[in-house]
C-alpha positions in Angstrom: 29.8 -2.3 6.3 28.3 -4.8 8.2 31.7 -5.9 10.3 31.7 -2.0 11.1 28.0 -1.7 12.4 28.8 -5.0 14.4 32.2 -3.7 15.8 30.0 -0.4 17.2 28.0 -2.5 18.7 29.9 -4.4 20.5 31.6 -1.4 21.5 28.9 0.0 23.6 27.6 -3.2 24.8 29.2 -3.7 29.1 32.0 -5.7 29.5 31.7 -8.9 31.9 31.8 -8.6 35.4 33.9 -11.9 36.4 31.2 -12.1 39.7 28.6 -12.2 37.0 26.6 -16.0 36.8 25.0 -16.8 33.4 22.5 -19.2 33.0 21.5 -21.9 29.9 19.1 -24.0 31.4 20.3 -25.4 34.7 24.1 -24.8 33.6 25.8 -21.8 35.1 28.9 -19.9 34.2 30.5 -17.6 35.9 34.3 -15.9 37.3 34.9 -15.6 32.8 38.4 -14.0 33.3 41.0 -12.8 30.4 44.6 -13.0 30.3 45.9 -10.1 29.4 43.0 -8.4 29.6 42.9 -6.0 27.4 43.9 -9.4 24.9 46.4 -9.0 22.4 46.8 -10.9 18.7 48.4 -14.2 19.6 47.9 -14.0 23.2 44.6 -15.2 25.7 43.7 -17.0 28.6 40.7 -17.7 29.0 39.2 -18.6 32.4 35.8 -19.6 33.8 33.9 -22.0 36.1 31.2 -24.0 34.8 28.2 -24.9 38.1 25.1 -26.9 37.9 21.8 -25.2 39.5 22.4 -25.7 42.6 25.5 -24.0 42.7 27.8 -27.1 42.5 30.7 -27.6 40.3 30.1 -29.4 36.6 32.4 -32.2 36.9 33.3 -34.4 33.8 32.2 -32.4 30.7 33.8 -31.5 27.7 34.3 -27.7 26.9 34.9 -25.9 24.1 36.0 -22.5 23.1 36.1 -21.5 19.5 37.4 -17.7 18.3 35.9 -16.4 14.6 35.2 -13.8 12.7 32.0 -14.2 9.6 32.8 -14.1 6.4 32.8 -10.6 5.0 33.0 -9.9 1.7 36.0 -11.5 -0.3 37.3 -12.5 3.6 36.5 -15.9 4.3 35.5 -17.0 7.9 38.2 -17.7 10.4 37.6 -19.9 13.7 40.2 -21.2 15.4 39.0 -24.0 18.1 40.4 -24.4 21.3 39.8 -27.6 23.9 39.0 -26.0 27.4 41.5 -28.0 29.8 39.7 -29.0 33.3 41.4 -27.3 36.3 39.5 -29.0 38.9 36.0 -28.1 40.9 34.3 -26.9 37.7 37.3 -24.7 37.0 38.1 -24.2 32.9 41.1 -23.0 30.9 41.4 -22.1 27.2 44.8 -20.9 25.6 43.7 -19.1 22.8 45.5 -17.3 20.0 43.5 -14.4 18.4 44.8 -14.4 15.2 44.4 -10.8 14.2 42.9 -7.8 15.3 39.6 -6.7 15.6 36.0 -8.5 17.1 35.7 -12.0 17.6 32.9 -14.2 18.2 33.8 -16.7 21.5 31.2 -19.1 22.0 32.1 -21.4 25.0 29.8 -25.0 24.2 29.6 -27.5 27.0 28.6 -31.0 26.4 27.3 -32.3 29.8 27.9 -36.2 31.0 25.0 -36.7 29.9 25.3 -35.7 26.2 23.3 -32.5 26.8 24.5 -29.3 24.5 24.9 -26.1 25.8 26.3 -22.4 24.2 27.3 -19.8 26.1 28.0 -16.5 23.6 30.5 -14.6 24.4 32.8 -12.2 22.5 35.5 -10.6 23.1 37.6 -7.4 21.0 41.8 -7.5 20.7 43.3 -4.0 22.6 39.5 -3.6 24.4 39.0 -4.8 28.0 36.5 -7.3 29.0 34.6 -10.3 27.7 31.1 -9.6 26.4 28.1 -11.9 27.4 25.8 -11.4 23.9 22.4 -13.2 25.6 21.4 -16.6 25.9 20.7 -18.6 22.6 17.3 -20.5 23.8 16.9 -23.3 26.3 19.7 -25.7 26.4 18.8 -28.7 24.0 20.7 -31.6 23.0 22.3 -31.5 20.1 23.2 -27.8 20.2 21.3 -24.6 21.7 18.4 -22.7 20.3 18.3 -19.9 18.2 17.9 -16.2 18.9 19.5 -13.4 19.6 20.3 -10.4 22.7 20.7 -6.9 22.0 21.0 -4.9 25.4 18.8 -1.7 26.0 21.7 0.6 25.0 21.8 -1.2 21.5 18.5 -1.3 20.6 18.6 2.3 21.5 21.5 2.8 19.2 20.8 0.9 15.7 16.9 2.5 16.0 15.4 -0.9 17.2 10.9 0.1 17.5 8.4 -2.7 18.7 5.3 -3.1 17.9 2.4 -5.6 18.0 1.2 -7.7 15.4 -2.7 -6.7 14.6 -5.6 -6.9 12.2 -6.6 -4.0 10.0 -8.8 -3.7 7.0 -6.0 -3.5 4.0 -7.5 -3.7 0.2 -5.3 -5.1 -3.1 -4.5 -2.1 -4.7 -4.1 -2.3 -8.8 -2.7 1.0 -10.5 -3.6 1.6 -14.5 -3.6 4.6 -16.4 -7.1 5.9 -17.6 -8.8 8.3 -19.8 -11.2 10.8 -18.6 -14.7 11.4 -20.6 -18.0 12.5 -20.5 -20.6 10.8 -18.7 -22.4 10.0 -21.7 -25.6 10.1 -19.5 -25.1 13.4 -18.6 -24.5 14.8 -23.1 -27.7 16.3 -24.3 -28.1 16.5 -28.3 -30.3 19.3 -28.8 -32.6 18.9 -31.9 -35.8 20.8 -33.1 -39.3 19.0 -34.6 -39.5 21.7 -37.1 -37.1 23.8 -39.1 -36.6 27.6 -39.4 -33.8 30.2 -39.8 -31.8 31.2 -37.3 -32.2 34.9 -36.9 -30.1 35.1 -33.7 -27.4 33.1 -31.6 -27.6 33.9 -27.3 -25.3 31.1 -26.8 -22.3 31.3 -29.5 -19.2 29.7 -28.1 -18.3 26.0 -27.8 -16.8 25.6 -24.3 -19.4 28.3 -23.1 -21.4 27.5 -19.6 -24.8 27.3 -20.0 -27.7 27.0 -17.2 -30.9 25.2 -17.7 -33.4 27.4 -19.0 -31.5 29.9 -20.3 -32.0 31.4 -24.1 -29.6 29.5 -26.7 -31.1 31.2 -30.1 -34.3 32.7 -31.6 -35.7 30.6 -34.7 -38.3 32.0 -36.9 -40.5 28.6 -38.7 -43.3 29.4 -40.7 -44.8 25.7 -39.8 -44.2 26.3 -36.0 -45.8 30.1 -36.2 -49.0 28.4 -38.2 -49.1 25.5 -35.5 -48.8 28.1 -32.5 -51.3 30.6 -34.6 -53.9 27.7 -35.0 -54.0 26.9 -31.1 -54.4 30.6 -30.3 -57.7 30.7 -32.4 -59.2 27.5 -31.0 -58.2 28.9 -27.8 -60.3 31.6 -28.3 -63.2 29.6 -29.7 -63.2 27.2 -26.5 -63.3 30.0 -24.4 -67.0 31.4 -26.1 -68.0 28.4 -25.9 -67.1 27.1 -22.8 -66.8 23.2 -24.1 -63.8 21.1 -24.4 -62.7 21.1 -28.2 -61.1 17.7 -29.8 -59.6 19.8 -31.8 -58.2 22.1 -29.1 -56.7 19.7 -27.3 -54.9 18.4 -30.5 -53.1 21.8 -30.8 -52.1 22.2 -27.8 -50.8 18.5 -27.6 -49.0 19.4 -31.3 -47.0 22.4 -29.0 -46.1 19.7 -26.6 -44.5 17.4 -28.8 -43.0 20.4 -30.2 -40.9 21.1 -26.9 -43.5 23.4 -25.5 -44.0 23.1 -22.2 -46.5 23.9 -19.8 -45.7 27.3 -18.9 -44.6 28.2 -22.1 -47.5 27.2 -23.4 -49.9 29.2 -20.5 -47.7 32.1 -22.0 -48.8 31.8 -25.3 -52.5 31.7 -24.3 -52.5 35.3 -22.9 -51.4 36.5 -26.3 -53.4 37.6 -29.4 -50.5 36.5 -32.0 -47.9 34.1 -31.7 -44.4 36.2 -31.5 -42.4 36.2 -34.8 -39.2 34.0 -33.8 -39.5 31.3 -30.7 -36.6 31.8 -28.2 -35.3 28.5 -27.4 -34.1 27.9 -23.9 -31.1 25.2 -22.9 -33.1 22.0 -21.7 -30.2 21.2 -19.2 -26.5 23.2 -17.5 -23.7 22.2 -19.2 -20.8 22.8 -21.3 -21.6 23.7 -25.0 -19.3 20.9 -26.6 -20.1 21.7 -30.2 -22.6 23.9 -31.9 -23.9 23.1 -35.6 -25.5 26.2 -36.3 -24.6 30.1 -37.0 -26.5 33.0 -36.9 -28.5 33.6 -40.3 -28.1 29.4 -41.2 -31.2 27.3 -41.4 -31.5 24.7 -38.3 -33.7 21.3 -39.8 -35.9 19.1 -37.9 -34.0 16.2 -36.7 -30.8 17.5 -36.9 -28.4 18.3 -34.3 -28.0 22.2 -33.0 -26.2 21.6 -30.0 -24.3 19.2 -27.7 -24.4 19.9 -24.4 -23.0 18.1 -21.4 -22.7 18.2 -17.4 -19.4 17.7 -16.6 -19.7 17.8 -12.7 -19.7 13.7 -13.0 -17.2 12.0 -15.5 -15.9 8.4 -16.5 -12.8 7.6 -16.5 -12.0 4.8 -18.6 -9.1 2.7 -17.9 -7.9 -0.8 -19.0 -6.5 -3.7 -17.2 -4.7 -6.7 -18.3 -5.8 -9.7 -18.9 -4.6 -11.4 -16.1 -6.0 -8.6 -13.4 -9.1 -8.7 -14.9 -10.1 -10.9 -12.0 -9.3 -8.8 -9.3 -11.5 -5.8 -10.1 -15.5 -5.9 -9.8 -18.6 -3.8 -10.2 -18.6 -1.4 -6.8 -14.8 -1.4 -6.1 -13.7 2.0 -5.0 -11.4 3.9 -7.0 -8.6 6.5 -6.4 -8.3 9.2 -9.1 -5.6 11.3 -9.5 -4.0 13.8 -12.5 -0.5 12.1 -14.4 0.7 15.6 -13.3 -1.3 16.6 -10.3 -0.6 14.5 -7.6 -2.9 17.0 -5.1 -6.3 16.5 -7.5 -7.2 12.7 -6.2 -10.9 12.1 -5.6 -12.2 8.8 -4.8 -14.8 7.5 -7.4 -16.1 3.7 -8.3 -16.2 1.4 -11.0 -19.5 0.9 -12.3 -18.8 -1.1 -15.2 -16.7 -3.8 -16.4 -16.9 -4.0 -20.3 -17.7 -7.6 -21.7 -14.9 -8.1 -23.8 -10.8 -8.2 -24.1 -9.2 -5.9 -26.6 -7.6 -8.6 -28.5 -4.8 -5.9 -30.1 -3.6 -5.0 -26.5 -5.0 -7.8 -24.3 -6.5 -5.4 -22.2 -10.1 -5.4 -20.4 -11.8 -1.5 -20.2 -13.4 -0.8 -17.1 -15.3 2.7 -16.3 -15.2 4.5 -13.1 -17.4 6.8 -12.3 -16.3 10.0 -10.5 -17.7 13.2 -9.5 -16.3 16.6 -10.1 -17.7 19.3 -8.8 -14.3 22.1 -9.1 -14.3 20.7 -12.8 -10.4 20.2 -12.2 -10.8 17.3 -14.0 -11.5 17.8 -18.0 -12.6 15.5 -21.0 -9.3 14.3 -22.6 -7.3 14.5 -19.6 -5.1 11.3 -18.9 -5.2 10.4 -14.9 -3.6 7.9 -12.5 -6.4 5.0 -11.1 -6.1 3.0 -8.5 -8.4 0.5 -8.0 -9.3 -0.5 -4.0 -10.2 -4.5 -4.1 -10.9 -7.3 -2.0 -11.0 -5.1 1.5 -11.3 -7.0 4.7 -9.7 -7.2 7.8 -6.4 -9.2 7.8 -3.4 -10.1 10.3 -0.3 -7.4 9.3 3.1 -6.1 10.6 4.7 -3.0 8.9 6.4 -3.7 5.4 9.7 -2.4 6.3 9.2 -4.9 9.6 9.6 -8.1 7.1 13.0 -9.7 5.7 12.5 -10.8 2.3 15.1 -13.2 1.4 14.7 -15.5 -1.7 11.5 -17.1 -1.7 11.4 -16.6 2.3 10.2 -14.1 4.3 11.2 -13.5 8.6 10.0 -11.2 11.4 12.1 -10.9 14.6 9.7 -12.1 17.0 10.5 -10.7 20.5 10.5 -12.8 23.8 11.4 -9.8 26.8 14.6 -8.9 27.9 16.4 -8.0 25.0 15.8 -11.6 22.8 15.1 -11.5 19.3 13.8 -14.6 17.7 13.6 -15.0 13.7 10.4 -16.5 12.9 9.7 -17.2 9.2 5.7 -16.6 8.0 4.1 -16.8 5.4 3.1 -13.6 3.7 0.2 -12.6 1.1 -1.5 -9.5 0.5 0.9 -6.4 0.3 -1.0 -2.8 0.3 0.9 0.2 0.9 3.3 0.0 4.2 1.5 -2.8 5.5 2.3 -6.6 4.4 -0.5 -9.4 5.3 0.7 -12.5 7.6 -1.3 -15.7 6.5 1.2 -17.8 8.7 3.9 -17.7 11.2 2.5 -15.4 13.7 -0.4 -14.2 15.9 -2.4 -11.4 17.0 -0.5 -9.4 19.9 2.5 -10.8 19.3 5.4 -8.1 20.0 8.0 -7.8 16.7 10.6 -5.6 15.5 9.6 -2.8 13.4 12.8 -1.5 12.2 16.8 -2.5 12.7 16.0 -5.7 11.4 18.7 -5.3 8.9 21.3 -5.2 12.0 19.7 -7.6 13.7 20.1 -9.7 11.0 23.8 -9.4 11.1 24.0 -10.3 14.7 21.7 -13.2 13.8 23.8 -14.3 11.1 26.9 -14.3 13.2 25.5 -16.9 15.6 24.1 -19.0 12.8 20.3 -18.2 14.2 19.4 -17.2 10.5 21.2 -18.3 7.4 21.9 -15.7 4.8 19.4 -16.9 2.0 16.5 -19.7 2.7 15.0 -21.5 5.5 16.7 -21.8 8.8 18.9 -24.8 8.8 18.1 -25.2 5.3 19.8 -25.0 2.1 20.2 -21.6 0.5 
């Protein structure tokens, strides 16, 4: 596969112009000539002049031409290497023979009288006419040339090559658990009475059922609450003759109070001249009626639950971490919420509490998040997706899908204009959705490839500017 994305490639890249003059440094090349051009397997000449920069002939150096293909697959690498002969006033001459057919890498290296290093990358494709100059590889060095590599306009355009800048964004560690909604236990209401009576009729007589706050649940008739309601009506009255503020007045009507009476309830009962057979008691809160312990004709007794009622417009969802992410999360963090099967339900809540101790069974740590839910899509017993926002600051990033991952390394092409591609390792550390965080290697504003960095790669690979696994130059 990747011989026949390079073979396109070099298909659409120009042939050489022979009046064309390359530059490495201050070494020039120029008049590259084949022979027979198209070349065939077996047979080419190759031709070229080599001029210093200022236009005169390099005299006294030692050329180079070598002809190979990678290694792909089970095919191992062929070069063949071919001395360039010296014709005289900077003229060169290389008879090559091409060994099969198909695209061949020809680098041309020229070691100067003074031990200086140069590459010249060229290429060249058996039955297609032309020789192809594939960019410069860096500034000429001794010892060998740089590293780097030229993709023209048309073949960026091609394999989908997009640039962008290298910038700082606010990114957050992102931890995903599984989590269990429940009520906000906050928001559950036990409904008890300070006196018992029989139930002589239910309002409110289905669990699941809505209720709103101050609406009638049941009607109760207790003989110790009509006595206590009949005794505050008479010293009522009496404080009223007498126009004086009764201990034992005030006692009553306190009695009421503690009874759940409250202060309107309680004006009510003054304008009457007997208290009313059964009480109607009325829902302290809204809610949901989770359970009811009572039935219509039963006996409700002081103390004792009647109903449990909660808002469910705010819920907890409980979800556990593991040990070793326990760490990461803390009180405030914010916290995506979304149904197992729902993908379309998310709402954003917020852990409000980390609980004190590990489950030593499952090596877990339970956190709570607190979320609101005002289209009650969310329900008590409901399993959900969380995940929990952390650690969000602004940080240096590229793209995800702009980063090489290979082994325990990690490159970027870096561009540096006119079509060069550089592979810079970094150093990478936060990854949060499409964008990866760059602790080392690069800068802000720095212009990188985005995508095609898989094909650049391969045309990186080919000149030896990147090695297939681990550092560059280093061992795999």
């Amino acid at each position: 596969m990747f011989r026949a994305l390079i073979l396109i490639a070099l298909l659409v890249a120009p042939p050489l112009l022979a009046a064309e003059r390359f530059t490495v440094g201050d070494l020039g090349i120029e008049q590259v000539t084949l022979s027979p051009d198209p070349p065939e397997v077996g047979d080419a000449t190759l031709s070229f002049k080599l001029t210093q920069a200022d236009g005169s002939p390099l005299l006294g150096a030692s050329v180079e031409v070598e002809l190979f293909m990678p290694e792909m697959g089970t095919m191992p690498k062929m070069s063949l290497k071919t001395p360039a002969e010296s014709q005289g006033e900077g003229l060169y001459k290389a008879e090559m023979e091409p060994a099969m057919a198909g695209s061949w890498e020809m680098p041309i290296r020229v070691k100067k009288p003074d031990g200086q290093m140069v590459e010249f990358p060229f290429s060249i494709t058996i039955g297609n006419s032309g020789v192809i100059y594939k960019g410069r590889q860096g500034e000429a060095t001794k010892g060998g040339a740089g590293k780097g590599v030229y993709l023209s306009p048309p073949r960026q355009q091609m394999i989908g090559v997009e640039l962008g800048r290298v910038e700082r964004k606010n990114i957050n560690r992102s931890l995903r658990t599984v989590a269990r909604l429940v009520s906000d236990e906050t928001r559950v209401f036990d409904l008890q009475l300070k006196y018992s009576g029989d139930i002589e009729r239910l309002y409110a007589n289905r669990e699941g059922e809505f209720v709103r706050q101050g609406q009638a649940l049941f009607a109760i008739y207790s003989s110790e609450l009509y006595e206590a309601q009949e005794i505050y009506l008479q010293l009522n009255r009496e404080q009223k003759k007498t126009q004086s503020d009764h201990a034992l007045f005030r006692s009553a009507k306190e009695k009421l109070g503690l009874w759940g009476f409250g202060a309107q309830e309680i004006a009510e009962l003054s304008k009457l001249s007997r208290p009313p057979k059964a009480q109607i008691v009325k829902s302290p809160v809204s809610g949901f009626i989770l359970q009811k312990f009572l039935s219509e004709g039963g006996y409700a007794t002081r103390g004792k639950p009647i109903y449990k009622i909660a808002d469910l417009s705010k819920l907890w969802a409980l979800a556990e971490v593991f040990e070793q992410e326990a760490q990461l999360v803390n009180n405030g963090d914010r916290a995506k919420v979304e149904l197992a099967y729902n993908t379309g339900t998310a709402v954003e809540g917020q852990v409000d509490y980390i609980y004190p101790y590990l489950d030593e069974r499952t090596r877990t740590l339970k956190i709570r998040v607190r979320l609101d839910n005002p289209q009650m899509a969310f329900k008590p017993g409901m399993y959900a997706n969380v995940t929990i926002l952390s650690d969000q600051r602004e940080r240096l990033v590229v793209p995800r899908r702009a980063v090489l991952f290979s082994g325990k390394h990690q490159y970027v092409f870096v561009t540096e204009g006119d079509g060069y591609f550089v592979p810079s390792e970094i150093q990478t550390g936060l990854i949060s959705g499409d964008w990866v965080e760059v602790i080392e290697g690069l800068s802000e504003g720095q212009q990188v490839s985005f995508s095609a960095n898989f094909l650049i790669s391969s045309e990186a690979q080919l000149r030896n500017a990147l090695p297939r696994f681990g550092k560059p130059g280093g061992k795999p």
